[in-house]
N, C-alpha and C positions, 0 to 999 in steps of 0.2 A: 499583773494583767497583761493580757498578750497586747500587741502594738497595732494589730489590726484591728482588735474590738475598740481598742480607745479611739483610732481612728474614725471605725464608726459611730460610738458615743460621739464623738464629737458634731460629727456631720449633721447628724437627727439634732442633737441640739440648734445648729445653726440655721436649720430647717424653719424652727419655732418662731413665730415673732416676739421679739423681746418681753410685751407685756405679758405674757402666756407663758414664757418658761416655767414660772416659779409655780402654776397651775399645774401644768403639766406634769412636773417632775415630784407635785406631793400625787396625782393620781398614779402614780411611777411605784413612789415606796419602794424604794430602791435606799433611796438616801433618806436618814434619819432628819428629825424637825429640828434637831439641832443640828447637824451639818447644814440644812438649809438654812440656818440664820445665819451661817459666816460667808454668803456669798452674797455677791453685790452685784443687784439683779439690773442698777442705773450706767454700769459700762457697756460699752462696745458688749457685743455678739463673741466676737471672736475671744476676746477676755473669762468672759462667762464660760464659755466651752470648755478651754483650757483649767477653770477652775472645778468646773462638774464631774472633768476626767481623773484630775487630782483626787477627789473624793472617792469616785468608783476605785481607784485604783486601791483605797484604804480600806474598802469594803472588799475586794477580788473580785471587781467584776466581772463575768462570762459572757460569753455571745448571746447565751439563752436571756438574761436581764437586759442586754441592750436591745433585742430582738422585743421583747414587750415592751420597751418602751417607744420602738418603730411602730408597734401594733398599735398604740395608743396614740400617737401622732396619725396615724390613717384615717383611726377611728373616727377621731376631732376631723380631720380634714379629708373625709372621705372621699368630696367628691370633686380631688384631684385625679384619681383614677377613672378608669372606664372599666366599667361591670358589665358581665355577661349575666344572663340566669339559666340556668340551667334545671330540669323538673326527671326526679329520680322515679320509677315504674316500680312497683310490687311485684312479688312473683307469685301473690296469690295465696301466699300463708300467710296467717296473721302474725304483722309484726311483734317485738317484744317490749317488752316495758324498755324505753330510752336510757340507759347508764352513761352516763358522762365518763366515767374512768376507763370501762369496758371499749367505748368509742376511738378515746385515745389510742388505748392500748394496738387496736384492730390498725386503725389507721396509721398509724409510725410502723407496726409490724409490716403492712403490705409493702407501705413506699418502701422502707429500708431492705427490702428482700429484694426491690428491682435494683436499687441506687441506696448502696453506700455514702457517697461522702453527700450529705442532705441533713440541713438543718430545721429542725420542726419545735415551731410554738406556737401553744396556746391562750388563748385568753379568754374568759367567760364574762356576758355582760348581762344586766338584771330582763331584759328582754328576749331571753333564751336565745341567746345571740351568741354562738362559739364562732368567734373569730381565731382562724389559724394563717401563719407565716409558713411558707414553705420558701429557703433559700438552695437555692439549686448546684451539685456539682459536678462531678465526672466522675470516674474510675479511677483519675490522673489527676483530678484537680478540688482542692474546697472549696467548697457552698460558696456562690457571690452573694453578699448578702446586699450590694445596690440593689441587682436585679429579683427579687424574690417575686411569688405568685402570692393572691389574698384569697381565702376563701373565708366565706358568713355561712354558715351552715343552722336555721333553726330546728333545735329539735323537736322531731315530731311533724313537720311539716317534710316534704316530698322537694322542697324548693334552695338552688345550693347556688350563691352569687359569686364568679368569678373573676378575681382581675389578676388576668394572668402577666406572667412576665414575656421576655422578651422571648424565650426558650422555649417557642410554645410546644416544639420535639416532646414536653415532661407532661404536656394536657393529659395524654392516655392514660399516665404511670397516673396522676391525680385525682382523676374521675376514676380510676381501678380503686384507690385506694376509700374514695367518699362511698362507693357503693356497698366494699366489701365492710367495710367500720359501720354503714349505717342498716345493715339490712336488705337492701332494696337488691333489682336484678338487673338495671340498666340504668345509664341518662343521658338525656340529648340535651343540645342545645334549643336555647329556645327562639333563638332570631330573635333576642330583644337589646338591644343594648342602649346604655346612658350613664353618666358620669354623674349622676344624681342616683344613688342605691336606695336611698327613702322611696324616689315614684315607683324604680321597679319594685319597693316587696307593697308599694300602694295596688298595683295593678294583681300584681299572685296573689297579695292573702284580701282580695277583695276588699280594702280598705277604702277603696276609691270606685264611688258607685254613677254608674253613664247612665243616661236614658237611649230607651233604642227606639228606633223609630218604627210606629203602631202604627201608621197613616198612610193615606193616597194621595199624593199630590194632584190637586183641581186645577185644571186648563182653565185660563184667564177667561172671561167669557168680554166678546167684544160690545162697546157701549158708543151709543150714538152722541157725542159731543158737541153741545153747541157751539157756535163759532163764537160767540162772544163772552160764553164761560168757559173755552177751552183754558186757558191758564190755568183758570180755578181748578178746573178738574185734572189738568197734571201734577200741580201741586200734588193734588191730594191724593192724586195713585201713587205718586209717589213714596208718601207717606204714609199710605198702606203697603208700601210694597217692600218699606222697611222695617215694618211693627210686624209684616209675615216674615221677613227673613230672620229677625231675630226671635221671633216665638216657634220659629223651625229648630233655629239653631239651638237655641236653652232645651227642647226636645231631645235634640242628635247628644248633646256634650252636657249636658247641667247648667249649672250657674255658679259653682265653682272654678277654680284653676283646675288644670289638666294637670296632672301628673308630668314630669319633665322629661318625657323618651326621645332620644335621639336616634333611634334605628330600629326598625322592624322589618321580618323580609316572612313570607309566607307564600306557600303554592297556588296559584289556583288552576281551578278545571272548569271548565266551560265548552258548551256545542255555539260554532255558526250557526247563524240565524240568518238565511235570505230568502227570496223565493224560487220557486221549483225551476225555472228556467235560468236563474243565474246560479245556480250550486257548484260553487268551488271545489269540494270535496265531491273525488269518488266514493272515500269508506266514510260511514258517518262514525268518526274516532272524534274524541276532545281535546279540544284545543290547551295545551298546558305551556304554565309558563312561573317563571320565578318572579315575583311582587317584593322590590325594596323600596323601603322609603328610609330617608336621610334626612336631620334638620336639626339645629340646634333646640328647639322644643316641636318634634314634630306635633305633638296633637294639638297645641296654643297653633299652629300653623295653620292644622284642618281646619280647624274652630273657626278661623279669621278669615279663610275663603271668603266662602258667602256673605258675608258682611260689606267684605274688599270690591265684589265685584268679579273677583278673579272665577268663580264657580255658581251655579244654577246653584238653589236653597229646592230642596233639603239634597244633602250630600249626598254621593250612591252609600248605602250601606257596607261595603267592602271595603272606605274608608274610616265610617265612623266607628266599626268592631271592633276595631286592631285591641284594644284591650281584653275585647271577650275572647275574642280569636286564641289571644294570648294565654289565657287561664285554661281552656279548652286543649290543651295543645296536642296532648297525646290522644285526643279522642276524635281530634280531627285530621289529625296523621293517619291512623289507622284507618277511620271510613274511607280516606281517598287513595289506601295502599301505596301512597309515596313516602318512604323514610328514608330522609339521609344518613349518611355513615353515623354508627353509634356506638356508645362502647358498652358491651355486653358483660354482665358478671360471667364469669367460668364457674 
Protein backbone atom coordinates (compact mmCIF):
# COMPACT_ATOMS: atom_id res chain seq x y z
CA UNK A 1 0.00 0.00 0.00
CA UNK A 2 1.43 3.28 -1.03
CA UNK A 3 2.63 5.62 2.16
CA UNK A 4 0.38 8.29 1.24
CA UNK A 5 -2.98 6.58 1.32
CA UNK A 6 -1.92 4.91 4.67
CA UNK A 7 -1.04 8.32 5.70
CA UNK A 8 -4.50 9.18 5.04
CA UNK A 9 -6.18 6.19 6.50
CA UNK A 10 -4.66 7.01 9.22
CA UNK A 11 -5.68 10.74 9.67
CA UNK A 12 -9.59 10.02 8.80
CA UNK A 13 -9.21 7.44 11.49
CA UNK A 14 -7.93 9.97 14.14
CA UNK A 15 -10.62 12.26 12.78
CA UNK A 16 -13.21 9.64 14.58
CA UNK A 17 -13.97 9.77 18.18
CA UNK A 18 -12.97 6.79 19.67
CA UNK A 19 -16.35 5.36 20.57
CA UNK A 20 -17.39 5.47 16.86
CA UNK A 21 -14.49 3.96 15.15
CA UNK A 22 -15.48 0.57 15.35
CA UNK A 23 -19.11 1.84 13.98
CA UNK A 24 -17.76 3.55 11.41
CA UNK A 25 -15.20 1.20 10.07
CA UNK A 26 -18.12 -1.89 9.92
CA UNK A 27 -20.24 0.92 7.75
CA UNK A 28 -16.50 0.93 5.85
CA UNK A 29 -16.40 -2.84 4.95
CA UNK A 30 -13.40 -2.42 3.98
CA UNK A 31 -12.07 -4.62 6.87
CA UNK A 32 -13.54 -8.03 7.44
CA UNK A 33 -15.58 -8.91 11.02
CA UNK A 34 -12.75 -10.79 11.86
CA UNK A 35 -9.98 -8.40 11.34
CA UNK A 36 -12.12 -6.13 13.39
CA UNK A 37 -12.12 -8.46 16.46
CA UNK A 38 -8.31 -8.28 16.70
CA UNK A 39 -8.22 -4.62 17.35
CA UNK A 40 -8.42 -3.00 20.63
CA UNK A 41 -10.94 -0.30 20.25
CA UNK A 42 -10.04 0.88 24.48
CA UNK A 43 -6.25 2.33 23.51
CA UNK A 44 -5.18 5.73 22.68
CA UNK A 45 -6.32 6.99 19.10
CA UNK A 46 -3.09 7.02 17.68
CA UNK A 47 -2.56 3.13 18.53
CA UNK A 48 -5.78 2.36 16.94
CA UNK A 49 -4.68 4.18 13.68
CA UNK A 50 -1.52 2.51 13.39
CA UNK A 51 -3.38 -0.76 13.83
CA UNK A 52 -6.36 -0.02 10.99
CA UNK A 53 -3.40 0.78 8.67
CA UNK A 54 -1.77 -2.48 9.38
CA UNK A 55 -4.76 -4.21 8.22
CA UNK A 56 -5.65 -2.04 5.17
CA UNK A 57 -2.16 -2.82 4.19
CA UNK A 58 -3.18 -6.88 4.29
CA UNK A 59 -6.09 -6.07 2.32
CA UNK A 60 -4.02 -3.52 -0.49
CA UNK A 61 -5.65 -0.73 0.23
CA UNK A 62 -6.10 2.22 -2.45
CA UNK A 63 -7.03 5.72 -2.37
CA UNK A 64 -10.47 4.81 -3.80
CA UNK A 65 -11.36 2.73 -0.26
CA UNK A 66 -9.76 5.29 1.81
CA UNK A 67 -11.60 7.98 -0.10
CA UNK A 68 -15.19 6.23 0.95
CA UNK A 69 -14.39 5.84 4.00
CA UNK A 70 -13.55 9.92 4.12
CA UNK A 71 -17.07 9.98 2.36
CA UNK A 72 -18.58 8.18 5.16
CA UNK A 73 -16.89 10.18 8.07
CA UNK A 74 -18.60 13.52 6.21
CA UNK A 75 -21.63 11.78 5.78
CA UNK A 76 -21.89 11.13 9.83
CA UNK A 77 -20.38 14.47 10.44
CA UNK A 78 -21.74 16.55 7.74
CA UNK A 79 -22.23 19.42 9.21
CA UNK A 80 -18.63 20.29 9.74
CA UNK A 81 -18.70 21.66 6.42
CA UNK A 82 -20.31 24.68 4.76
CA UNK A 83 -22.81 23.74 1.74
CA UNK A 84 -23.73 25.66 -1.01
CA UNK A 85 -26.96 24.61 -3.07
CA UNK A 86 -27.11 24.95 -6.14
CA UNK A 87 -30.52 24.42 -8.68
CA UNK A 88 -29.76 22.84 -12.24
CA UNK A 89 -32.35 24.34 -15.36
CA UNK A 90 -33.72 22.06 -18.11
CA UNK A 91 -33.29 22.63 -21.63
CA UNK A 92 -36.87 21.88 -22.43
CA UNK A 93 -36.66 18.29 -23.50
CA UNK A 94 -37.85 15.74 -21.39
CA UNK A 95 -35.44 14.42 -19.32
CA UNK A 96 -34.43 10.58 -19.35
CA UNK A 97 -34.98 7.76 -17.13
CA UNK A 98 -32.09 8.61 -14.06
CA UNK A 99 -29.22 5.55 -14.49
CA UNK A 100 -26.78 5.60 -11.87
CA UNK A 101 -23.97 3.84 -13.90
CA UNK A 102 -24.58 5.97 -17.05
CA UNK A 103 -24.28 9.14 -14.44
CA UNK A 104 -21.03 8.11 -13.41
CA UNK A 105 -19.78 7.31 -16.41
CA UNK A 106 -20.68 10.94 -17.87
CA UNK A 107 -19.32 12.56 -14.95
CA UNK A 108 -15.63 11.10 -14.41
CA UNK A 109 -15.50 11.36 -18.45
CA UNK A 110 -16.03 15.27 -18.52
CA UNK A 111 -13.87 16.18 -15.33
CA UNK A 112 -11.00 13.84 -16.61
CA UNK A 113 -10.99 15.45 -20.10
CA UNK A 114 -10.36 18.89 -18.45
CA UNK A 115 -8.04 17.50 -15.32
CA UNK A 116 -6.02 14.51 -15.47
CA UNK A 117 -4.56 14.00 -12.34
CA UNK A 118 -8.27 13.96 -10.17
CA UNK A 119 -9.45 11.58 -7.95
CA UNK A 120 -13.37 10.66 -8.05
CA UNK A 121 -15.63 8.61 -5.54
CA UNK A 122 -18.65 7.53 -5.19
CA UNK A 123 -21.04 6.46 -2.71
CA UNK A 124 -24.90 5.71 -2.91
CA UNK A 125 -27.18 6.20 0.15
CA UNK A 126 -30.88 4.61 0.77
CA UNK A 127 -32.27 8.43 0.37
CA UNK A 128 -31.21 8.75 -3.38
CA UNK A 129 -28.45 10.59 -2.07
CA UNK A 130 -25.18 10.14 -4.38
CA UNK A 131 -22.55 11.49 -2.54
CA UNK A 132 -19.30 12.07 -4.65
CA UNK A 133 -15.37 13.10 -3.49
CA UNK A 134 -13.67 14.96 -5.86
CA UNK A 135 -9.79 15.31 -4.83
CA UNK A 136 -8.16 17.89 -6.81
CA UNK A 137 -4.79 18.13 -8.88
CA UNK A 138 -2.67 19.81 -11.49
CA UNK A 139 -1.00 18.81 -14.81
CA UNK A 140 2.23 18.56 -12.46
CA UNK A 141 0.91 17.40 -9.46
CA UNK A 142 -1.65 14.50 -7.54
CA UNK A 143 -5.00 14.89 -6.27
CA UNK A 144 -4.65 16.60 -2.54
CA UNK A 145 -6.75 14.45 -1.10
CA UNK A 146 -6.91 16.94 2.62
CA UNK A 147 -8.45 19.48 0.40
CA UNK A 148 -11.22 17.65 -1.75
CA UNK A 149 -14.71 19.29 -2.88
CA UNK A 150 -18.32 17.26 -1.71
CA UNK A 151 -21.06 17.01 -3.87
CA UNK A 152 -24.90 15.35 -2.72
CA UNK A 153 -26.57 15.11 -5.79
CA UNK A 154 -30.38 13.58 -5.50
CA UNK A 155 -31.56 11.97 -8.33
CA UNK A 156 -34.24 13.30 -10.09
CA UNK A 157 -34.41 16.36 -8.28
CA UNK A 158 -32.84 19.76 -10.09
CA UNK A 159 -30.97 20.50 -6.65
CA UNK A 160 -27.01 19.80 -6.25
CA UNK A 161 -25.26 20.78 -2.52
CA UNK A 162 -21.88 21.84 -2.65
CA UNK A 163 -18.85 21.97 -0.27
CA UNK A 164 -16.41 22.94 -2.09
CA UNK A 165 -12.74 23.01 -1.40
CA UNK A 166 -10.11 25.43 -0.94
CA UNK A 167 -9.49 25.54 -4.96
CA UNK A 168 -12.53 27.04 -5.86
CA UNK A 169 -10.43 27.77 -9.70
CA UNK A 170 -12.06 23.68 -10.12
CA UNK A 171 -15.99 25.20 -9.25
CA UNK A 172 -16.43 25.45 -13.37
CA UNK A 173 -14.61 22.27 -14.26
CA UNK A 174 -17.49 20.70 -11.48
CA UNK A 175 -20.74 22.29 -12.32
CA UNK A 176 -19.51 21.37 -16.19
CA UNK A 177 -19.13 18.11 -15.22
CA UNK A 178 -22.93 17.73 -12.81
CA UNK A 179 -24.82 19.21 -15.75
CA UNK A 180 -23.33 17.44 -18.56
CA UNK A 181 -23.72 13.53 -16.32
CA UNK A 182 -27.12 14.72 -15.33
CA UNK A 183 -28.91 16.00 -18.32
CA UNK A 184 -29.71 19.51 -17.47
CA UNK A 185 -28.39 22.80 -19.42
CA UNK A 186 -27.20 25.11 -16.67
CA UNK A 187 -26.65 25.99 -12.75
CA UNK A 188 -26.47 28.65 -10.64
CA UNK A 189 -25.84 29.20 -7.34
CA UNK A 190 -28.43 29.84 -5.19
CA UNK A 191 -27.27 32.36 -2.46
CA UNK A 192 -28.00 29.99 0.32
CA UNK A 193 -25.55 28.64 2.37
CA UNK A 194 -25.34 26.70 6.06
CA UNK A 195 -23.31 24.04 7.57
CA UNK A 196 -26.51 22.24 8.40
CA UNK A 197 -27.18 20.33 4.76
CA UNK A 198 -30.46 18.75 6.47
CA UNK A 199 -32.28 22.62 6.68
CA UNK A 200 -31.04 23.35 3.25
CA UNK A 201 -32.71 20.16 1.20
CA UNK A 202 -35.65 21.10 4.18
CA UNK A 203 -36.06 24.50 2.45
CA UNK A 204 -35.58 22.97 -1.71
CA UNK A 205 -37.58 19.86 -1.59
CA UNK A 206 -40.32 21.71 0.45
CA UNK A 207 -40.01 19.71 3.64
CA UNK A 208 -40.23 22.58 5.78
CA UNK A 209 -43.59 24.44 5.44
CA UNK A 210 -43.83 28.76 6.59
CA UNK A 211 -46.99 30.41 6.72
CA UNK A 212 -47.02 33.59 4.70
CA UNK A 213 -48.56 36.45 5.71
CA UNK A 214 -52.55 36.92 4.50
CA UNK A 215 -53.27 40.04 6.71
CA UNK A 216 -53.30 43.84 7.17
CA UNK A 217 -51.80 45.11 9.92
CA UNK A 218 -54.62 47.46 12.23
CA UNK A 219 -53.47 50.85 13.53
CA UNK A 220 -53.71 50.82 17.45
CA UNK A 221 -56.98 52.89 17.91
CA UNK A 222 -56.39 55.41 20.87
CA UNK A 223 -58.52 54.77 24.20
CA UNK A 224 -59.39 57.24 26.84
CA UNK A 225 -57.71 55.92 30.14
CA UNK A 226 -58.78 56.56 33.40
CA UNK A 227 -56.50 58.04 35.83
CA UNK A 228 -57.02 55.56 38.50
CA UNK A 229 -57.28 52.43 36.15
CA UNK A 230 -54.38 53.53 34.23
CA UNK A 231 -52.06 50.73 35.49
CA UNK A 232 -54.67 48.29 35.09
CA UNK A 233 -54.99 49.20 31.52
CA UNK A 234 -51.26 49.12 30.80
CA UNK A 235 -50.94 46.02 32.16
CA UNK A 236 -53.29 44.73 30.09
CA UNK A 237 -52.23 46.35 26.58
CA UNK A 238 -49.52 45.03 27.37
CA UNK A 239 -50.51 41.87 27.41
CA UNK A 240 -52.38 42.20 24.33
CA UNK A 241 -49.63 43.47 22.75
CA UNK A 242 -47.89 40.31 23.29
CA UNK A 243 -50.51 37.50 22.52
CA UNK A 244 -50.61 40.00 18.91
CA UNK A 245 -47.04 39.79 18.62
CA UNK A 246 -46.76 36.23 18.91
CA UNK A 247 -50.07 35.20 16.93
CA UNK A 248 -48.23 37.41 14.23
CA UNK A 249 -45.32 35.71 14.44
CA UNK A 250 -46.67 31.62 14.56
CA UNK A 251 -48.44 33.35 11.27
CA UNK A 252 -45.05 34.74 9.59
CA UNK A 253 -42.74 31.35 10.70
CA UNK A 254 -45.08 28.31 12.17
CA UNK A 255 -44.67 26.91 15.42
CA UNK A 256 -41.96 24.70 14.58
CA UNK A 257 -38.03 25.34 14.39
CA UNK A 258 -36.67 27.01 11.48
CA UNK A 259 -34.74 25.23 9.34
CA UNK A 260 -30.70 26.22 10.33
CA UNK A 261 -29.56 28.87 7.24
CA UNK A 262 -26.79 30.78 7.82
CA UNK A 263 -26.68 33.04 4.68
CA UNK A 264 -28.88 34.20 2.07
CA UNK A 265 -28.36 37.11 -0.39
CA UNK A 266 -30.92 37.87 -3.21
CA UNK A 267 -31.64 41.03 -5.51
CA UNK A 268 -34.19 43.30 -5.06
CA UNK A 269 -35.98 46.02 -7.23
CA UNK A 270 -37.94 48.69 -6.01
CA UNK A 271 -39.22 52.46 -7.25
CA UNK A 272 -38.89 55.66 -4.73
CA UNK A 273 -41.86 56.64 -3.38
CA UNK A 274 -42.07 60.49 -2.39
CA UNK A 275 -44.13 63.32 -3.25
CA UNK A 276 -44.12 65.45 -6.45
CA UNK A 277 -42.11 68.26 -5.17
CA UNK A 278 -39.46 66.31 -3.37
CA UNK A 279 -38.54 63.86 -6.38
CA UNK A 280 -34.99 62.78 -6.22
CA UNK A 281 -34.96 61.09 -9.48
CA UNK A 282 -34.95 62.67 -12.94
CA UNK A 283 -35.60 59.20 -14.72
CA UNK A 284 -38.26 57.06 -12.87
CA UNK A 285 -35.54 53.93 -13.12
CA UNK A 286 -35.57 51.20 -9.96
CA UNK A 287 -33.74 51.28 -7.48
CA UNK A 288 -31.50 47.90 -7.28
CA UNK A 289 -29.57 46.59 -4.84
CA UNK A 290 -27.93 43.22 -3.35
CA UNK A 291 -29.88 41.73 0.02
CA UNK A 292 -27.47 39.65 2.31
CA UNK A 293 -28.08 38.40 5.36
CA UNK A 294 -25.62 36.46 7.70
CA UNK A 295 -26.17 34.63 11.22
CA UNK A 296 -25.49 31.67 12.75
CA UNK A 297 -29.47 30.57 12.57
CA UNK A 298 -30.56 33.32 10.57
CA UNK A 299 -34.37 32.53 10.34
CA UNK A 300 -34.54 31.45 14.50
CA UNK A 301 -33.09 35.21 14.29
CA UNK A 302 -36.07 36.69 12.24
CA UNK A 303 -38.47 34.79 14.14
CA UNK A 304 -36.97 36.43 17.60
CA UNK A 305 -37.15 40.08 16.27
CA UNK A 306 -40.58 40.79 17.16
CA UNK A 307 -40.81 39.02 20.20
CA UNK A 308 -37.15 40.84 21.41
CA UNK A 309 -38.48 44.13 20.70
CA UNK A 310 -35.79 44.73 18.20
CA UNK A 311 -38.69 44.97 15.07
CA UNK A 312 -42.37 46.22 14.65
CA UNK A 313 -44.80 42.60 14.38
CA UNK A 314 -45.59 41.51 11.72
CA UNK A 315 -42.19 41.48 9.78
CA UNK A 316 -41.84 43.08 6.21
CA UNK A 317 -42.42 40.22 4.08
CA UNK A 318 -38.95 40.32 2.13
CA UNK A 319 -37.68 39.07 5.42
CA UNK A 320 -40.10 36.37 6.32
CA UNK A 321 -39.87 34.60 2.32
CA UNK A 322 -36.31 34.11 2.15
CA UNK A 323 -37.24 30.25 2.10
CA UNK A 324 -39.89 30.71 -0.74
CA UNK A 325 -37.74 33.15 -2.37
CA UNK A 326 -35.40 30.30 -2.26
CA UNK A 327 -37.38 27.40 -3.94
CA UNK A 328 -38.56 30.05 -6.65
CA UNK A 329 -35.16 30.82 -7.64
CA UNK A 330 -34.86 30.67 -11.25
CA UNK A 331 -38.20 32.06 -11.71
CA UNK A 332 -37.49 34.87 -9.96
CA UNK A 333 -34.29 35.56 -11.74
CA UNK A 334 -35.70 35.64 -14.93
CA UNK A 335 -38.94 38.02 -14.16
CA UNK A 336 -36.41 40.50 -12.88
CA UNK A 337 -33.76 39.88 -15.86
CA UNK A 338 -30.78 40.07 -13.40
CA UNK A 339 -28.62 36.77 -13.62
CA UNK A 340 -25.36 36.39 -12.15
CA UNK A 341 -22.48 34.62 -13.92
CA UNK A 342 -23.57 30.99 -14.60
CA UNK A 343 -22.10 28.22 -16.11
CA UNK A 344 -23.78 27.12 -19.22
CA UNK A 345 -23.87 23.57 -20.86
CA UNK A 346 -22.09 23.84 -24.50
Amino acid sequence: MDETVAEYIRRTVLKIPRDEIKMMLQKWGFLSEAQLQTLNFHQIKDNISQEVVQLCEENSAGIKQAAVLDIIYNHIYQNKRMWSVYQMKESGEELECFDITDFKKRFKARLRSALKNVTITFKEYEDNAIWIRVAWGTPYKKPNQYKPSYVVYHSQTPYVFISASVLKSNLPLLCQALIVASNYREIREMELRSHSLNSLKDIVFKRYSQNFQTYSPKPLQERNVEPENADTRIVQENRSEKERVHRLNHEAFGSGPQPQLEFAQYRLETMFKCAPKMDVLDKKEPFRCLVKFSSPNLLESLKSLAPAGMADAPLSPLLTCIPHKARNYFKIREKKGVFPESFVSP
